[in-house]
N, C-alpha and C positions, 0 to 999 in steps of 0.2 A: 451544468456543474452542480454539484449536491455535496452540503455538508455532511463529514460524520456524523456529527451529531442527531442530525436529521435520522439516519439510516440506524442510529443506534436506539431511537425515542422509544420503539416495542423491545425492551432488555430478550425479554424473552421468542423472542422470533427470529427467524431465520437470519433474517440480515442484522437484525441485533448481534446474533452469536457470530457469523461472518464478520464483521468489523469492529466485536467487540472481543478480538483476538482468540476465541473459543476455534474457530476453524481457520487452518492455512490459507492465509492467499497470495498467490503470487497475479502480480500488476502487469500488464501490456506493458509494452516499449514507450507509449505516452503516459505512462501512470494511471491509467484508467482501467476497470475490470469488466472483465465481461462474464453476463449470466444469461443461459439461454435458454430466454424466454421471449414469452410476446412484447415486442418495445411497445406497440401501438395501444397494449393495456399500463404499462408499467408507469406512464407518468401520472392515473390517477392514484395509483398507489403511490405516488411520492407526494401528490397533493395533498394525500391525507397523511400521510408521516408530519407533512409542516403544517398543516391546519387544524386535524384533528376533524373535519368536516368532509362528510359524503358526497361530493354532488358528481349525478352523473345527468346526461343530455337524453330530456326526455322523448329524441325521437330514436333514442337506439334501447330498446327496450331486450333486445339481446344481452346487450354490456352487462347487465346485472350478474348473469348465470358466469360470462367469460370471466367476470372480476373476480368473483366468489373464489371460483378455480384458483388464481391468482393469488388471493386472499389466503385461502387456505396451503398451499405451495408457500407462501414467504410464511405461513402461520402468525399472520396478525389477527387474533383472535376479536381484537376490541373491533373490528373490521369484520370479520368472518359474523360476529350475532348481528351488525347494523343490517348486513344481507339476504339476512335468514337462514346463515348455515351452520351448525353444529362445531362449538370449537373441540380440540383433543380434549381440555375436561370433562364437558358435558356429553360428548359422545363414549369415553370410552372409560377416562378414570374419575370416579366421585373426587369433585375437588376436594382440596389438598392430601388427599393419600397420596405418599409416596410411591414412587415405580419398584427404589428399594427402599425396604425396612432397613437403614442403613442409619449409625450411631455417626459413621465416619463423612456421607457425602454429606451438606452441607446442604439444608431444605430452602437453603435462599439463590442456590443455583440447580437448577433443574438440568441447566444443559449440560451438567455434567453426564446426569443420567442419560438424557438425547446422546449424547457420545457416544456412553456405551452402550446401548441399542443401535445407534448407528456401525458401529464398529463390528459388531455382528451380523449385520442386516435383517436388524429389526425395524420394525415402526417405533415413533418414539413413545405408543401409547404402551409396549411392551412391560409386564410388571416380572419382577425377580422375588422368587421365594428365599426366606437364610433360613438357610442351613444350620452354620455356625457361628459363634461371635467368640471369638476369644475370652474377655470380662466377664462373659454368661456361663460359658461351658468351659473354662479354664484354658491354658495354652499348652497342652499336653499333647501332643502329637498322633498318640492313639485314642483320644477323645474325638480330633478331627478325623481321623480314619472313619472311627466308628460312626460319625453323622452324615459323611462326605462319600464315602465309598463305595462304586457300583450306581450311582446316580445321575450319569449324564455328563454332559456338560456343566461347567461350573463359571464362574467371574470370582476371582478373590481380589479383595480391597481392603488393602496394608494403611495402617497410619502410623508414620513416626515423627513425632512434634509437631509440623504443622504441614508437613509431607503427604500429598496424598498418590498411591499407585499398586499397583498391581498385576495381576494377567490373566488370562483366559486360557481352561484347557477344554480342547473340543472332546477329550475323552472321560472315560469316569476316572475318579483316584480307584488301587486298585488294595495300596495296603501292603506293599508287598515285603515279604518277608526276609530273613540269610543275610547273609555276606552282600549281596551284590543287588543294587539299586534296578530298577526299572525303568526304559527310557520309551515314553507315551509316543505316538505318533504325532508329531508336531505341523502337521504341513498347515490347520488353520489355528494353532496358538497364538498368541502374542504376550508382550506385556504392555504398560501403559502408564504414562505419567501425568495425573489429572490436577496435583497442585503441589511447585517445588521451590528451593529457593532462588533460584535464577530467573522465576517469572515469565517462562516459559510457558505458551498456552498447551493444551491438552494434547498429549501427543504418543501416537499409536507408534510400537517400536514388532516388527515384523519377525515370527522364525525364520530363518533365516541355513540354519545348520541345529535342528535338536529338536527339542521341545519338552514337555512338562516332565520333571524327574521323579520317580515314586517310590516311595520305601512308610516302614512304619514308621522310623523314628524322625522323618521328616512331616511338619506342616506344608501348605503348597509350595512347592520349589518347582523353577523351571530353569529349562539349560540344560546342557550335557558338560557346560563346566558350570553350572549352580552358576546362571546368569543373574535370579533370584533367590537366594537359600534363607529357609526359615525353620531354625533346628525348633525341635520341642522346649519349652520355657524361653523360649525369644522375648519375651516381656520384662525378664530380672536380667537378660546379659546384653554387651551389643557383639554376638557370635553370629548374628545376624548380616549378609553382604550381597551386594551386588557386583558381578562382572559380566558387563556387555561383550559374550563371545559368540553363541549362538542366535542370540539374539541382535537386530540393527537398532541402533541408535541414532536418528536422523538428526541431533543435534550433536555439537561440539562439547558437551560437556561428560565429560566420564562416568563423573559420577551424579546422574540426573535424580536418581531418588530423593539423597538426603543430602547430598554435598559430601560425602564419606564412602567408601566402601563399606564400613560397617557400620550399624545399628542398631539400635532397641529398639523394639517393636511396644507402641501403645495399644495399639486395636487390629483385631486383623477377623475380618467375615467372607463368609463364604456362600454364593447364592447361588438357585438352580434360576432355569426358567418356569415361568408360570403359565 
């Protein structure tokens, strides 16, 4: 048996973000979880969770390399240099550069960023270029056209008061013109709730029936009933709403953004991949 606390000690490592409520888990029938990996390595990774001390048995000179593996899978980094092996900062991003240039994620959680790399089937060394930022390039609808459009894939990240969330369209914004809105192929969209008031860990909400809506005089909107809508100047009104139709919401609460249907928007950016 093994405390939390124990398993939470690398904040930022796998089993940190697993039972530091960042990732869903559901329990066996005796309350216990299961992760499938090597058991016959896993209890010196727990000795060094409660010790902070390396020792391995110097007649298995193998163990080293099998740990490492280990090591680097649960991403205990302070573990991964005592072994000799390169952690995610030093191999891939100069520490502390962010993954996104991002006003709204919070540089004292990473795993936010892990998420949403994860959520796309990235690695987590994955970095995101912006695009846009609301505060920089104003909240003008055809401002984000014009930076956003014909580009790819995108991630947009909404802040309103201390709300964080957003969605993913796997298509380019298109800008589109007339009367009548534009509805993207949605089948790998989403949206996504990274920090709300219910306290609710981070959590992926699926298309389901729709996906991202397109027009000029819209910022990103998704849904075919505006599951997300963010009209132009979303920052001086709250004309700004969420309804979960197209979109699943795997929690009970309705309104998981901001605790409202509608809102003002403080920040709202938009990132490619890099």
């Amino acid at each position: 048996c093994t405390q939390q606390d124990t398993l939470q000690k690398h904040r930022d490592s796998f089993l940190g973000a697993m039972f530091g409520g960042y990732i869903p888990l559901k329990p066996c029938k005796d309350g216990s979880f299961f992760i499938d990996r090597d058991g016959t390595i896993f209890h010196y990774i727990l000795n060094y969770l409660r010790t902070g001390e390396l020792i391995l048995p110097q007649n298995k000179p193998h163990l080293s390399k099998m740990l490492l593996l280990e090591a680097e899978f649960y991403q205990i980094e302070e573990m991964i240099v005592k072994l000799g092996g390169k952690t995610r900062t030093s191999k891939q991003t100069p520490k502390n550069e962010p993954l996104f240039n991002s006003t709204i994620l919070p540089q004292d959680k990473p795993e936010f960023s892990y998420k949403l790399n994860e959520w796309v089937g990235c690695q987590n060394d994955q970095k995101w270029k912006l695009l846009y930022r609301g505060s920089r390039d104003s909240f003008k609808a055809s401002v984000f056209h014009e930076k956003c459009d014909n580009q790819g894939a995108t991630y947009t990240i909404v802040k309103s008061g201390n709300n964080i969330f957003g969605g993913y369209n796997p298509q380019s914004w298109r800008g589109t013109t007339g009367w009548s809105m534009t509805y993207l192929d949605g089948k790998d969209s989403f949206l996504f709730s990274l920090v709300n008031i219910f306290n609710i860990s981070p959590t992926k909400l699926p298309n389901v029936n729709g996906g991202p809506t397109d027009h000029i005089s819209y910022l990103p909107t998704f849904g075919n009933r505006q599951d997300l809508y963010l009209p132009t100047d979303c920052n001086i009104s709250e004309k700004s709403f969420s309804r979960f139709e197209s979109y699943q919401n795997p929690t009970n609460q309705k309104h998981l953004f901001t605790g409202s249907e509608n809102f003002r928007v403080d920040e709202v950016e938009v990132f490619i991949r890099m």
